[in-house]
Backbone as CSV, one residue per row, in Angstrom:
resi,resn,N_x,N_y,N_z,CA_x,CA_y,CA_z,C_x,C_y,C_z
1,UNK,5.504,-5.148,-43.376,5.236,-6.297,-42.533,3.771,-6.678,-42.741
2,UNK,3.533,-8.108,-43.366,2.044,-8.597,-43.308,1.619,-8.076,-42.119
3,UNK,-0.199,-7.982,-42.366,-0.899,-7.790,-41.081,-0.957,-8.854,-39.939
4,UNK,-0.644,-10.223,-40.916,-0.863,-11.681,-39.331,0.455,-11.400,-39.029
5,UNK,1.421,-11.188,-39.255,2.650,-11.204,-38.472,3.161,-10.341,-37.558
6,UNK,2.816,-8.870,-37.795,2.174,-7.739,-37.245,1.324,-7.878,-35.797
7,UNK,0.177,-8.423,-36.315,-0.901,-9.105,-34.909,-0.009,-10.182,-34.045
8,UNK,0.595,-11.039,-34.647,1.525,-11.979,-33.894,2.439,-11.184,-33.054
9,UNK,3.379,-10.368,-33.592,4.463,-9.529,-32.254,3.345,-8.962,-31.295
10,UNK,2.466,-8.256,-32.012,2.016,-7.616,-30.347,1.024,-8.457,-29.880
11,UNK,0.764,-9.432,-29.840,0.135,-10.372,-29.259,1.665,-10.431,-28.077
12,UNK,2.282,-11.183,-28.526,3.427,-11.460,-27.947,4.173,-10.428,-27.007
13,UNK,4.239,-9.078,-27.315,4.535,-7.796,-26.389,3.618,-7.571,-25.751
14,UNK,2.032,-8.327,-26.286,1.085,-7.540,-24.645,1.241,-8.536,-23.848
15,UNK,2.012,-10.248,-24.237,1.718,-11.205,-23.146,3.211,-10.908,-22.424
16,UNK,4.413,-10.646,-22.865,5.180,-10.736,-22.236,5.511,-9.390,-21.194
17,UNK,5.002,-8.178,-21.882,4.674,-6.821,-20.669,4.548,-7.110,-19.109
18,UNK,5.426,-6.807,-18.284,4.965,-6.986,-16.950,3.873,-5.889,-16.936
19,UNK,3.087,-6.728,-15.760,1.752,-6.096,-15.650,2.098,-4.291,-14.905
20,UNK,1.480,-3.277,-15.205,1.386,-1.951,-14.947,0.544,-2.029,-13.776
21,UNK,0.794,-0.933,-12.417,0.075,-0.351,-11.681,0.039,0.739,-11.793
22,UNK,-1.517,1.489,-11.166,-1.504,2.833,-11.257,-0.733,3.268,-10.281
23,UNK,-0.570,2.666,-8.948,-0.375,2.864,-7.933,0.760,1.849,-7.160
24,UNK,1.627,2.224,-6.573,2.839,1.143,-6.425,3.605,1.725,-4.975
25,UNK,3.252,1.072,-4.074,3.419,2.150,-2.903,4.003,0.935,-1.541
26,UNK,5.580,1.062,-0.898,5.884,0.330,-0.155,5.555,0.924,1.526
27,UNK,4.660,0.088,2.296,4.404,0.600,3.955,5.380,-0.011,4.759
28,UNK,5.900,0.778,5.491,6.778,0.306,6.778,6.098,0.543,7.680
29,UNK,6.732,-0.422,8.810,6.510,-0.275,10.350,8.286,-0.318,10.795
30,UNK,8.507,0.851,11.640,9.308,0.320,12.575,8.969,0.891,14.166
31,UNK,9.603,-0.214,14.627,9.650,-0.027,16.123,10.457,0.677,17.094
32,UNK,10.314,1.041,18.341,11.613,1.741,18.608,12.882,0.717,18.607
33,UNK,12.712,-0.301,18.956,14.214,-1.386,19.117,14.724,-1.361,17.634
34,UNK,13.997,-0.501,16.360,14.532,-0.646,15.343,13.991,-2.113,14.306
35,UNK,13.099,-2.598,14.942,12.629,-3.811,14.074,11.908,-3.317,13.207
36,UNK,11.918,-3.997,11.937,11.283,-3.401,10.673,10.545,-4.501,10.039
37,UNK,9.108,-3.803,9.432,8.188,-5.029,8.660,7.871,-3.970,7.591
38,UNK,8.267,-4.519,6.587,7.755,-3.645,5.271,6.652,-4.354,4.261
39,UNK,6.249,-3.933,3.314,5.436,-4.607,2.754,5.311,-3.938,1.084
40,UNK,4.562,-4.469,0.105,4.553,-3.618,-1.198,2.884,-3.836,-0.947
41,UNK,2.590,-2.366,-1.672,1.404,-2.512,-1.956,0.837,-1.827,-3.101
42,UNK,0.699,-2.857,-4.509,0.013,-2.185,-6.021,-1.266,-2.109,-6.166
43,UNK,-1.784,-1.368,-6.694,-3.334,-0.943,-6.711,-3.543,-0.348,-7.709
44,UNK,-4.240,-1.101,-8.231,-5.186,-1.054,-10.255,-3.818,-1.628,-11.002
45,UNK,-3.622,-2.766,-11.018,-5.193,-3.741,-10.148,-4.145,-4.312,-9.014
46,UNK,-4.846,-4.304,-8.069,-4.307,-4.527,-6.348,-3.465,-5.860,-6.574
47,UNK,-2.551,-5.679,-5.400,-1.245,-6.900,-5.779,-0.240,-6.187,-4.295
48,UNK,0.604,-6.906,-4.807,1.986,-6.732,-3.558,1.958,-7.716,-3.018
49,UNK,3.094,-7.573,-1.822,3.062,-8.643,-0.604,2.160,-8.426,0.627
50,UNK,1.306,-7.013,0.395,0.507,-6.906,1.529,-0.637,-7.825,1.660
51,UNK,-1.266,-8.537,2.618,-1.892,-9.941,2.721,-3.324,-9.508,2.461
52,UNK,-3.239,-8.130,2.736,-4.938,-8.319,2.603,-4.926,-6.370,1.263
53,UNK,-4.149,-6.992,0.566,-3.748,-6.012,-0.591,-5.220,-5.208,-1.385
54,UNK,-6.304,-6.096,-1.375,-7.661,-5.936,-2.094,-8.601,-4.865,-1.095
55,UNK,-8.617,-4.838,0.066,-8.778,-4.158,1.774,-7.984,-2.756,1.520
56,UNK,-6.784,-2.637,1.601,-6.191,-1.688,1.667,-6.082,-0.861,0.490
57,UNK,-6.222,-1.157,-0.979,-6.143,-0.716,-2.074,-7.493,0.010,-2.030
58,UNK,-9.065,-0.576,-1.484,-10.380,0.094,-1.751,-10.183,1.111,-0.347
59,UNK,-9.322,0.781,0.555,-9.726,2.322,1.663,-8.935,3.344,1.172
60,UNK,-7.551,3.323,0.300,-6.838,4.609,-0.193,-7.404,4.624,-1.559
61,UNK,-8.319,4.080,-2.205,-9.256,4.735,-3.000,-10.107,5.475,-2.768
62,UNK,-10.786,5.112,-1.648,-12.111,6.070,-0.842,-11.304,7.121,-0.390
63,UNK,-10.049,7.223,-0.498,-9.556,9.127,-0.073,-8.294,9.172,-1.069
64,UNK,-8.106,9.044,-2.307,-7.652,9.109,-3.383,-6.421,8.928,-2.945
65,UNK,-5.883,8.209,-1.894,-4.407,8.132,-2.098,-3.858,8.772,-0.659
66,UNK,-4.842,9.614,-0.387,-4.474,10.470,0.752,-4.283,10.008,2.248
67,UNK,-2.931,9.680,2.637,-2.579,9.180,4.049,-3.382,9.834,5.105
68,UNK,-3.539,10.981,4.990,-4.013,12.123,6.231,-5.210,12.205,5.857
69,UNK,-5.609,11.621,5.145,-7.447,11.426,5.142,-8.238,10.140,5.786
70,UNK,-7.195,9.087,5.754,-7.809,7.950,6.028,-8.705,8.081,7.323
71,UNK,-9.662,7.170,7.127,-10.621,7.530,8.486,-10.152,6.572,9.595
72,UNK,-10.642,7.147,11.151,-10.143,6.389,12.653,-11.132,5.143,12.306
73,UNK,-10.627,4.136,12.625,-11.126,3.205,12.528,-11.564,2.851,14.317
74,UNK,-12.401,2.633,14.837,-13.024,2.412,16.301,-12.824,1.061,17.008
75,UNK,-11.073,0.867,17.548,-10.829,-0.703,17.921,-9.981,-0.071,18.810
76,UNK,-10.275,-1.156,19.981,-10.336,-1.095,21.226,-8.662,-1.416,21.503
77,UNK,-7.566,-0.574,22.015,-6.390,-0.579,21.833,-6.178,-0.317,23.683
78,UNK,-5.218,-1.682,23.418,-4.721,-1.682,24.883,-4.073,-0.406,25.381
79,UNK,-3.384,0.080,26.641,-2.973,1.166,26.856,-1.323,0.907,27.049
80,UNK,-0.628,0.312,26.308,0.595,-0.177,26.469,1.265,1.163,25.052
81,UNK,2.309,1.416,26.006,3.092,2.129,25.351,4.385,1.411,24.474
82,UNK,4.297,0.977,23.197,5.195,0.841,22.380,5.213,0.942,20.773
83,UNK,5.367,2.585,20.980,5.313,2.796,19.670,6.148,2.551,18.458
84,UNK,5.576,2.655,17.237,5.601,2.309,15.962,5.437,3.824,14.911
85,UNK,6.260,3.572,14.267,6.568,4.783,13.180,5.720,3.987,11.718
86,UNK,5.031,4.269,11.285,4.161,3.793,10.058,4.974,4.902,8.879
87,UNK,5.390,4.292,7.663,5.877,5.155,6.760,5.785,4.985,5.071
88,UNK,4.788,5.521,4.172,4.546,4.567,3.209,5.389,5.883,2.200
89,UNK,5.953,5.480,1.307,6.530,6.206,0.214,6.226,5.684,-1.123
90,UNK,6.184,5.803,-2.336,6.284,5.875,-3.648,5.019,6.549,-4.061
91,UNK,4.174,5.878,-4.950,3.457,7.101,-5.771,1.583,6.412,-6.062
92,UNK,1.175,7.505,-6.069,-0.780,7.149,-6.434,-1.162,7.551,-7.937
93,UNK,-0.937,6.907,-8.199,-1.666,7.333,-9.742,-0.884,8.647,-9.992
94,UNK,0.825,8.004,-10.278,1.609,9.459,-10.728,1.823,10.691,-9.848
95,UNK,1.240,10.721,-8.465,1.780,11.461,-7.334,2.666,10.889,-7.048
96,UNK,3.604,11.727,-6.112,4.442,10.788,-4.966,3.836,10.833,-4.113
97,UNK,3.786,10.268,-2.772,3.624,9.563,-1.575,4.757,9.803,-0.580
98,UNK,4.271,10.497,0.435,5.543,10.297,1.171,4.827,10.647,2.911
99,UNK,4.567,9.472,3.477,3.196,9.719,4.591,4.491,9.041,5.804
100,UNK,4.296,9.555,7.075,5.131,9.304,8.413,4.562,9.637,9.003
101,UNK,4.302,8.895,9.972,3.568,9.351,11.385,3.896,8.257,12.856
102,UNK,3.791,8.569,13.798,4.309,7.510,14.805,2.986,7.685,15.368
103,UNK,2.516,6.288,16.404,1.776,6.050,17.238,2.359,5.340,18.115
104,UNK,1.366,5.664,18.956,1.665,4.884,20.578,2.106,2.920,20.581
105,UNK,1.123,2.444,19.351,1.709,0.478,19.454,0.613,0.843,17.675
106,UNK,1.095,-0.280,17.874,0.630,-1.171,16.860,-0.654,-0.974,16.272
107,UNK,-1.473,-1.140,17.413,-3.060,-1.258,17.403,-3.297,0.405,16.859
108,UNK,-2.832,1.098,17.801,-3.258,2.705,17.406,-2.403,2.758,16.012
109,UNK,-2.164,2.364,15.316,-1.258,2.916,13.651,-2.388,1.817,13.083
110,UNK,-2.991,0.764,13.547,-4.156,-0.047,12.273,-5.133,1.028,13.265
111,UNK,-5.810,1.711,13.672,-7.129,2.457,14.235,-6.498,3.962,13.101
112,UNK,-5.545,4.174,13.614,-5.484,5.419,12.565,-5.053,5.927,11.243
113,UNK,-4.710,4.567,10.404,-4.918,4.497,9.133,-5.600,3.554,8.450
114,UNK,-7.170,3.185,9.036,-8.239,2.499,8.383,-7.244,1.174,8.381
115,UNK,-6.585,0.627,9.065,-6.032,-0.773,8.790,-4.640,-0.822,7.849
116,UNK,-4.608,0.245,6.713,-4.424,-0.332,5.772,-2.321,-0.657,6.443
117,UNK,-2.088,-0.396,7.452,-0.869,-0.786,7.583,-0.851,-1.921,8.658
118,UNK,-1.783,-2.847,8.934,-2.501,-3.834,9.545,-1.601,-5.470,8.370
119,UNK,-0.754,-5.398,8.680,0.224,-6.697,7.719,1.241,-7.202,8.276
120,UNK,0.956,-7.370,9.732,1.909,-8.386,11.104,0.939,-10.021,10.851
């Protein structure tokens, strides 16, 4: 195979390649009535349907991925009881992922995972 024709296919296989993440990781919320908000969230290079995807991709970088590291974030959370199950599964740079935890509402699950499940 000539070399320009050669350069031509993979020109053509690197444009048509869907783009690669290192990181490809879907967050849930559910509620107790069972209502559900999910979201995707890719990182390197940041993407998904999560709205503020660029936010949440640099705070699970600052703890490599790690759910149970994320830091308390200091916001002022009403005292209303209706909790929320936060649940993110797939993988960080070739780990799996598999993070669950419930809080009291809403507000306390964005205070205790740095926001990053903050996508109502």
């Amino acid at each position: 195979m000539p070399l320009s024709t050669f350069a031509a296919v993979a020109t053509l296989l690197a444009v048509a390649a869907p783009a690669h993440h290192d990181s490809s990781l879907t967050l849930t919320l559910r509620d107790d009535a069972g209502r559900i908000a999910s979201v995707t969230l890719d990182c390197g290079p940041a993407g998904g349907s999560h709205p503020q995807h660029d936010r949440a991709c640099q705070t699970l970088d600052s703890v490599d991925g790690d759910f149970d590291r994320l830091p308390q974030e200091q916001l002022l959370c009403p005292m209303i009881y209706a909790p929320v199950t936060a649940t993110a599964t797939g993988h960080w740079h070739a780990r799996p992922v598999g993070f669950s935890r419930s809080y009291p509402n809403q507000c306390s699950a964005n205070a205790g995972t740095a926001s990053v499940f903050d996508f109502s």
